[in-house]
C-alpha positions as CSV (number, residue, x, y, z in Angstrom):
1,X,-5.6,16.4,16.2
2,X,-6.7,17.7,19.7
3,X,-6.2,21.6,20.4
4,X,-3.7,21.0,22.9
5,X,-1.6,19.2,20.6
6,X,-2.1,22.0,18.0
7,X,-1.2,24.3,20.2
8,X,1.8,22.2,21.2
9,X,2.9,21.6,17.5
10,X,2.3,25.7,16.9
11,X,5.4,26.2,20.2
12,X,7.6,23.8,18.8
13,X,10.4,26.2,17.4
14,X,13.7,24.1,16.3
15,X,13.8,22.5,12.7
16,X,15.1,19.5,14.7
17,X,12.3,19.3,17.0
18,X,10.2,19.8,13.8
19,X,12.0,17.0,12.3
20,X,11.3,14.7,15.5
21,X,7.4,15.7,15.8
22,X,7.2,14.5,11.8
23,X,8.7,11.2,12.8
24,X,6.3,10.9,16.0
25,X,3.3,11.4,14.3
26,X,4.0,9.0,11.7
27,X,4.1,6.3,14.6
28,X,7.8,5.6,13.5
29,X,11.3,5.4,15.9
30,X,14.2,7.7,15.0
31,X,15.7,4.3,14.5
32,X,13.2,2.7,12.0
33,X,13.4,6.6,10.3
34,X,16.9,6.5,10.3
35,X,17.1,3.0,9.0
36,X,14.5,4.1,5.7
37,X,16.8,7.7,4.9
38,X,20.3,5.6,4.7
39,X,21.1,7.8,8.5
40,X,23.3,6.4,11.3
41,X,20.8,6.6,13.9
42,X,23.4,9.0,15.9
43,X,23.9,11.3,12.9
44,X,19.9,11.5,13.1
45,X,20.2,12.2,16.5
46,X,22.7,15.5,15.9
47,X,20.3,16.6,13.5
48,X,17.1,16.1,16.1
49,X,19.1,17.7,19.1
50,X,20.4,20.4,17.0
51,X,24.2,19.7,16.7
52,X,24.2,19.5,13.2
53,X,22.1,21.6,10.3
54,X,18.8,19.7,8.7
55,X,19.6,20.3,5.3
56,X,17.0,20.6,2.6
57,X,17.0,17.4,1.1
58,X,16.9,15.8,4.3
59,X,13.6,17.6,5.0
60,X,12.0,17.0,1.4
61,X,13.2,13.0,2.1
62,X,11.0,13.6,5.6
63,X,8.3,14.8,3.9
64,X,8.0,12.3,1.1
65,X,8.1,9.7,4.1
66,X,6.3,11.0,6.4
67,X,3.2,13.7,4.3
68,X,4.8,16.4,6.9
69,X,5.8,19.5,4.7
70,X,9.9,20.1,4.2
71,X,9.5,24.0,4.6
72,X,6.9,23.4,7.8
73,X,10.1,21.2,9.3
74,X,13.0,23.9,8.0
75,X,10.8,27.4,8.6
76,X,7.9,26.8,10.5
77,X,5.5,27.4,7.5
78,X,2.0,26.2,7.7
79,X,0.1,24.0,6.8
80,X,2.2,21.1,8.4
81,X,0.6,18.1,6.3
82,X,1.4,17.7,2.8
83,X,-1.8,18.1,0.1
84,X,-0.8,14.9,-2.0
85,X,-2.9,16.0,-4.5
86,X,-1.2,19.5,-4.9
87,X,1.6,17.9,-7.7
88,X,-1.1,16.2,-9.5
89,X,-2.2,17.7,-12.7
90,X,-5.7,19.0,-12.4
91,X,-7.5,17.2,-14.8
92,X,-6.0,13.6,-12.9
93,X,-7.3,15.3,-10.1
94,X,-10.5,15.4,-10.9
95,X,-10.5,12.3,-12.1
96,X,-9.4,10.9,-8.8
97,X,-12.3,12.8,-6.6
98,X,-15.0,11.6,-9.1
99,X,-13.5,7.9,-9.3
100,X,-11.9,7.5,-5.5
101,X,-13.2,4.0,-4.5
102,X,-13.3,2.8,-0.6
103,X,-11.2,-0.6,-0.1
104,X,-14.3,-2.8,-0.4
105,X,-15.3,-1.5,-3.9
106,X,-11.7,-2.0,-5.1
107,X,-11.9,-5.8,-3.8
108,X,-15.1,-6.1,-5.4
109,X,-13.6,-4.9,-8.9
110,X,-10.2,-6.6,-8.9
111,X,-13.0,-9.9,-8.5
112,X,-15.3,-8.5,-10.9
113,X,-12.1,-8.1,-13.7
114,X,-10.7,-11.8,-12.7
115,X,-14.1,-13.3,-13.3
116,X,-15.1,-11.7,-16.4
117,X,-11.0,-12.2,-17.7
118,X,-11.8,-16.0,-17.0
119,X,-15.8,-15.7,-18.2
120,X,-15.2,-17.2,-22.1
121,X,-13.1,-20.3,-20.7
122,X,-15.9,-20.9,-18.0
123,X,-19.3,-20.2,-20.1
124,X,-17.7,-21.2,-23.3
125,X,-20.0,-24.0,-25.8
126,X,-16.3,-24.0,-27.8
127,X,-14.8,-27.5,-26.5
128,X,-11.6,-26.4,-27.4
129,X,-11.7,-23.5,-24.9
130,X,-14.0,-24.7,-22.4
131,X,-12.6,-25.4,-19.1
132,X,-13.1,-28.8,-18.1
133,X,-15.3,-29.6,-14.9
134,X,-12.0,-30.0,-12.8
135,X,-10.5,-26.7,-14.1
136,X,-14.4,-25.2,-13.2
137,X,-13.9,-26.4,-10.1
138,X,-10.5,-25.8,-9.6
139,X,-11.6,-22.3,-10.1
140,X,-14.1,-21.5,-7.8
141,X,-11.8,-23.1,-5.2
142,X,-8.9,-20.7,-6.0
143,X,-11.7,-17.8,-6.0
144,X,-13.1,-18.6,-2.5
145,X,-9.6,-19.0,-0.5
146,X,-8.8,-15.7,-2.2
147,X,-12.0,-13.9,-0.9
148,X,-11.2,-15.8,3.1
149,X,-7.6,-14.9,2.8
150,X,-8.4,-11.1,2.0
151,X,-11.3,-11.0,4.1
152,X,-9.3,-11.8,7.1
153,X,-7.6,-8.6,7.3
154,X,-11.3,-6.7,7.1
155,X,-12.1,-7.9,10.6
156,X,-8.6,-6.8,12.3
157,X,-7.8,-3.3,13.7
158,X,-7.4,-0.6,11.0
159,X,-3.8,-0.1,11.7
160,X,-2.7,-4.0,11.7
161,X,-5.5,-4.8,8.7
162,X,-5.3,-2.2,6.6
163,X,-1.5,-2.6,4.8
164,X,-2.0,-6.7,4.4
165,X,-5.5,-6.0,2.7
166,X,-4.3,-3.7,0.5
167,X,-1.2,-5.8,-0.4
168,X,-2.8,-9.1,-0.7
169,X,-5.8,-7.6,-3.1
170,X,-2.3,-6.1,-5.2
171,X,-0.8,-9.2,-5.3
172,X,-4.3,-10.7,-6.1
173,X,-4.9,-8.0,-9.0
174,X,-1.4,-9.4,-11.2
175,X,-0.9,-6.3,-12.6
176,X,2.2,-5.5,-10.5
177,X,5.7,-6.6,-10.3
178,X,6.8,-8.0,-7.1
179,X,9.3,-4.7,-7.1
180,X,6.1,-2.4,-7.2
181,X,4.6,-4.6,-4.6
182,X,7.0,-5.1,-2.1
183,X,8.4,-0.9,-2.2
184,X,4.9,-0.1,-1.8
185,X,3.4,1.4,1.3
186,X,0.7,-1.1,1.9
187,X,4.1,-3.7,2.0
188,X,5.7,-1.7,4.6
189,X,2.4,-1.4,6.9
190,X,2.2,-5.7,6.4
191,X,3.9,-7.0,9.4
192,X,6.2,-9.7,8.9
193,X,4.1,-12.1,10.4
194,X,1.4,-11.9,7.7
195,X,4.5,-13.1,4.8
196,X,2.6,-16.4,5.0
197,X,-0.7,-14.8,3.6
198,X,0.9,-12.7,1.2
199,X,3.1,-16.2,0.0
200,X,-0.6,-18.1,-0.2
201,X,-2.0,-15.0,-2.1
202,X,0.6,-15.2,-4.7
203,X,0.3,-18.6,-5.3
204,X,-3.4,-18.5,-6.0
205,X,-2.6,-15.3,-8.3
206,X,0.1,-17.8,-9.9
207,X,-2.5,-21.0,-10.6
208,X,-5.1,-18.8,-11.7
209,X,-2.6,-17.7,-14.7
210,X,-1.8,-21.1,-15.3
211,X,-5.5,-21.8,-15.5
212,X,-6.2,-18.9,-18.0
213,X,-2.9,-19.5,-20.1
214,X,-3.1,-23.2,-20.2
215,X,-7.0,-23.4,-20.5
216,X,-7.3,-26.8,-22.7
217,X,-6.0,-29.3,-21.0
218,X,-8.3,-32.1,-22.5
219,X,-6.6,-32.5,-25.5
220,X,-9.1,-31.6,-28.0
């Protein structure tokens, strides 16, 4: 942030006007805020304008939307952003700094964990579990529109990329449920007109399962 915004930011006295700056900076319109708090955008309006009192749990809400502190909004209190590691226990903490991967390395491991999950049924000299050369194949087909489907979003704009590519290696990963996935924040960043991807991801997700829990398919 530039000194002349900070210094802007530091003037700005109103808990209302405080309110607005934290929905600004997160890029968002009173409307779409309004719309994610359960607020009339009017009523949201009072509260910005000063009409009507910004309650407290209206400003913690803010803050767990928007990273912008609830007593920087009510009281002007400093620092304005919200440490998301200050309500994790210290030990996770240090697990987190030590083990904090960048995007790439996470795709690389959510790969790294399919292949080795479907490693015996590929490699295995067991008939009975070995995939056949269709299932083989099958495979590595699966494995290669995954990698082009994900990699698509690398090569876009961080702010249009980023929330697809995150939700598409999720989705690609299994481990979630499509309630985790779709409430999570990489799912709100994903445009609407990326659904097709995510639809595409979760099919391949879906065959590869039926690939690993239905392995012997040759009648052995």
């Amino acid at each position: 942030m530039s000194t002349k915004n900070t210094s802007m930011i530091d003037k700005i006295e109103m808990p209302g006007d405080r309110l607005l700056t934290a929905i600004t900076v997160s890029q968002m319109t009173q409307r779409k805020f309004a719309g994610l708090i359960g607020m009339s955008p009017n009523g949201l309006n009072s509260i910005v304008k000063g009409k009507k009192r910004l309650s407290r749990i209206l400003a913690l809400a803010t803050e767990q939307i928007t990273r912008i502190r609830a007593e920087w909004i009510l009281n002007n209190e400093n620092p304005m952003h919200a440490d998301p590691n200050s309500k994790i226990d210290p030990w996770d903490r240090i697990v987190l700094e030590f083990y904090r991967s960048n995007d790439m390395e996470l795709f690389e491991r959510v790969l790294s964990e399919i292949d080795q999950e479907t490693s015996h049924f590929r490699n295995s000299i067991d008939p009975k579990k070995a995939w056949s050369k269709e299932q083989n194949d099958k495979y590595q087909a699966l494995i290669a529109e995954a990698k082009d489907l994900v990699n698509y979003f690398i090569h876009l704009e961080l702010e249009e990329g980023q929330g697809p590519y995150r939700l598409g290696l999720m989705i690609l990963h299994g481990g979630f449920s499509e309630t985790e996935l779709w409430n999570s924040s990489a799912a709100y960043y994903t445009e609407t007109g990326n659904n097709s991807y995510m639809e595409r991801i979760s099919e391949i997700r879906l065959e590869l399962d039926d690939l690993i829990n239905n392995s012997n398919t040759k009648g052995d």
